[in-house]
C-alpha positions, -999 to 999 in steps of 0.1 A, spaced: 237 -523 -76 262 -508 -49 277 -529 -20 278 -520 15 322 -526 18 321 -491 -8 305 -459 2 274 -448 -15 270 -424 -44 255 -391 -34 233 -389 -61 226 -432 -66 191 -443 -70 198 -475 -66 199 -490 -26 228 -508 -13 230 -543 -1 241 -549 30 266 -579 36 266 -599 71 306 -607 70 309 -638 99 339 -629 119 363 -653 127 353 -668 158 332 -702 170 311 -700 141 343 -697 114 342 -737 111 309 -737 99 324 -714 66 358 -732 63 349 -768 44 381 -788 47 366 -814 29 368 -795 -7 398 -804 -32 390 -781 -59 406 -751 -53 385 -730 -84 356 -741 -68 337 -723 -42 312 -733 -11 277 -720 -8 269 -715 30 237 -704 42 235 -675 62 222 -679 95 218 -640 102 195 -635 72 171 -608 78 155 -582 54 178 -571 30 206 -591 35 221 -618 13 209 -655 17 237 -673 6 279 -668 10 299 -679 -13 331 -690 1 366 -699 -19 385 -733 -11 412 -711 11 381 -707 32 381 -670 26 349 -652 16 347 -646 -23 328 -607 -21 323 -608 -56 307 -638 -62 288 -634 -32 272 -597 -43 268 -609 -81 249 -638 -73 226 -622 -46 198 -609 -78 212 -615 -112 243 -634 -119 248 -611 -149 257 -580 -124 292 -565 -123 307 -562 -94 334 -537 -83 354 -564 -56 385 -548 -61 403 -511 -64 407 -515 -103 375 -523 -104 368 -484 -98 389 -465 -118 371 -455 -154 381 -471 -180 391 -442 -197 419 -441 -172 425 -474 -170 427 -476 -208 437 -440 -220 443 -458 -258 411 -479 -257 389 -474 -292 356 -481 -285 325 -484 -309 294 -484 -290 262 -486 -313 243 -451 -323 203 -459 -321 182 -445 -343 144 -443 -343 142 -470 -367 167 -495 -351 168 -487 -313 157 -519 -293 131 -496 -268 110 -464 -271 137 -445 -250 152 -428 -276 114 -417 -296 103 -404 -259 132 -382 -258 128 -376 -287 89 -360 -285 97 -344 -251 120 -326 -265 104 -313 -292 75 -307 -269 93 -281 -248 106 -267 -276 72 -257 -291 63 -246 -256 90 -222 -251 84 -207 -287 51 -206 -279 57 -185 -251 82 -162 -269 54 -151 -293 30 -142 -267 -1 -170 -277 -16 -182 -246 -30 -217 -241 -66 -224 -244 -83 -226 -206 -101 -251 -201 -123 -229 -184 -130 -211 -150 -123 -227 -120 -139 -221 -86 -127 -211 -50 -146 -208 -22 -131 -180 0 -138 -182 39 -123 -147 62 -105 -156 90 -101 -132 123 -125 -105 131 -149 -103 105 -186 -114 108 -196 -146 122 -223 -149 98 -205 -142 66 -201 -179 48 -174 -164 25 -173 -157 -9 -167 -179 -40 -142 -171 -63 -139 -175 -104 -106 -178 -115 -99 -176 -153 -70 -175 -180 -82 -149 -200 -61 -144 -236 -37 -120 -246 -31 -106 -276 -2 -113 -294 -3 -75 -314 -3 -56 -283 37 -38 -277 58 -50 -252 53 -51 -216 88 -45 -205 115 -20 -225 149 -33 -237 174 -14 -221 210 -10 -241 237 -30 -234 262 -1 -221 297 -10 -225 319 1 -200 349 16 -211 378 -4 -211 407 -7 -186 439 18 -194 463 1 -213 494 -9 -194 523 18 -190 553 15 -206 580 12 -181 618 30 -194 651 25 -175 655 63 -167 686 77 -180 713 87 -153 729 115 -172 729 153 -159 717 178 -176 738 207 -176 733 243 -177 741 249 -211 714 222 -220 691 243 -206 696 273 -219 694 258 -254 656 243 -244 648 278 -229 619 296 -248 614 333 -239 579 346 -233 562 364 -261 564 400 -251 535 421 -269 531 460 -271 492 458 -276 484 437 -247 492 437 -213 465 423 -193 483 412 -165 501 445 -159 536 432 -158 564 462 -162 581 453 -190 617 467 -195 622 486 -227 652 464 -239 625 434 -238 603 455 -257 629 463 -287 635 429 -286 600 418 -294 602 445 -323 626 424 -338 650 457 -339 674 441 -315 691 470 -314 702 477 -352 699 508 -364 671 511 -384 654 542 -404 624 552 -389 601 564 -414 580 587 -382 587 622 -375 598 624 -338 606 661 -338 573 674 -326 563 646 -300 569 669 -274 548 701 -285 521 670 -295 522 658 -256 518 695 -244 490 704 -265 471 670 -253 483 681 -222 464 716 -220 436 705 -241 432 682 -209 437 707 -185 408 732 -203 384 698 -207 389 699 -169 383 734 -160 353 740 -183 337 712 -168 341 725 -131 330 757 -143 299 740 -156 296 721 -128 298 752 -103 271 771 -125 244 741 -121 252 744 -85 245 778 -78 214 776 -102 197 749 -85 204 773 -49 187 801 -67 155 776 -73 153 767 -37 154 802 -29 131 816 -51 104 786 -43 110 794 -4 101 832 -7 72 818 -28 62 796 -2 65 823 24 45 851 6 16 821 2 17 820 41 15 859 47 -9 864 22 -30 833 39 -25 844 75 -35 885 62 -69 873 49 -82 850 77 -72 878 106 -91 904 84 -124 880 86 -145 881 117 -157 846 131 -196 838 118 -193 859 86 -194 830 61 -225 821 78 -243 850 69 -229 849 32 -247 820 29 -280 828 49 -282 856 27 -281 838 -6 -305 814 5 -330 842 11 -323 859 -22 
């Protein structure tokens, strides 16, 4: 039970009670009763503004102020608490932070009402029914129901509808899954944090360098990129570095070697533009030949149809027919 001096709840069930508070005016002598010694004591006045759900009677103390508390326990059960003061509404557990308590724990054999076993089957109730659902069994229909189903808007004016069976038919519990479990995909995880160095202030000088300097391998095989290499880069890649070293290769006759390479080149060349020029002048002496072949064709073509007078192969042939 909630008072109308507090706000409501937002989610209470319970309604509030509204209190007609007399102000202090003409009417205040009727609350104030001079005539009562006992200060513990208090008045009961009735209310003259009683209406639906308002209280009846107002109990006032012997100061002649109005006791709230009294007043709201009293209205329906005297055994109500009442929240008259600020206290009043702060938890206990903060009013009382080192307050043991030992409330009683029910059990189904001990506990006063049937709360507790109601819980207790609706629980396990919803339990089976979500299990149930897991394994795919269906409930047993009761049977099929009936709907009768009227078109509305342009349809035939005659047409009474149609009637409708609705029914739960069963599913069974073998068949393979409806829907497809997808993986859970990880996503890969953040970067870790960098590492952040004071940078060191100190110069690095040339002879530093130098020492981290790394020449590029130089090779005599390969030379993809067609760089010009410098021969003293090229000893050095050797590994002569200069030293005199005995050369097991005879380098007396490299010279004649080039020149002979040189002229076998040169008579490689000239044998094959000879060859070359004799093709040519072959394939000219076809074209001639198959001309003046051509041309004596044509003379000797031309020769035997001026020789023929016009109508003679018509006689050639009227004459074999007759033999």
């Amino acid at each position: 039970m909630f008072s109308s001096l507090l706000p409501k709840p937002e989610h209470a069930t319970h309604d509030t009670i509204p209190v007609s508070i007399i102000k202090e005016s003409r009417r205040s002598a009727l609350i104030v009763s001079p005539g009562i010694s006992d200060r513990t004591k208090t008045h009961v006045i009735p209310n003259p503004n009683t209406a639906d759900k308002t209280l009846s009677e107002l109990h006032v103390s012997s100061d002649g102020s109005l006791d709230y508390a009294k007043t709201i326990a009293l209205a329906q059960d005297s055994k109500v608490a009442v929240q008259a003061t600020y206290e009043d509404t702060i938890p206990l557990k903060e009013r009382y932070p080192n307050l043991k308590h030992h409330f009683p724990r029910y059990t189904l054999q001990n506990c006063p009402d049937k709360s507790l076993a109601t819980c207790v089957e609706e629980t396990r109730e919803l339990i089976e029914k979500l299990i149930s659902q897991s394994d795919g069994a269906t409930e047993k229909s009761e049977g099929a129901s009936f709907v009768n189903f009227t078109p509305s808007g342009m349809g035939d004016p005659d047409d009474g509808g149609k009637t409708i069976e609705i029914r739960d038919y069963k599913e069974d519990p073998m068949l393979p899954p409806k829907f497809k479990l997808r993986k859970n995909r990880h996503k890969e995880p953040s970067p870790p944090p960098p590492i952040l160095k004071s940078s060191s202030n100190t110069k690095v000088t040339k002879e530093l360098k130098d020492q981290w300097k790394i020449p590029s391998a130089v090779s005599n095989w390969k030379n993809n990129q067609g760089f010009s290499i410098s021969l003293d880069k090229r000893v050095n890649a050797t590994g002569m570095g200069g030293a005199s070293v005995e050369s097991s290769i005879n380098v007396e006759k490299f010279s004649s070697l080039s020149s002979a390479l040189e002229n076998a080149h040169n008579q490689a060349r000239d044998d094959i533009r000879i060859r070359n020029q004799r093709r040519k002048e072959q394939a000219i002496q076809e074209q001639r030949d198959k001309e003046s072949q051509l041309r004596q064709l044509l003379e000797r073509t031309r020769t035997e149809r001026l020789g023929k007078r016009p109508g003679d192969d018509l006689r050639n042939i009227g004459k074999k027919s007759r033999r």
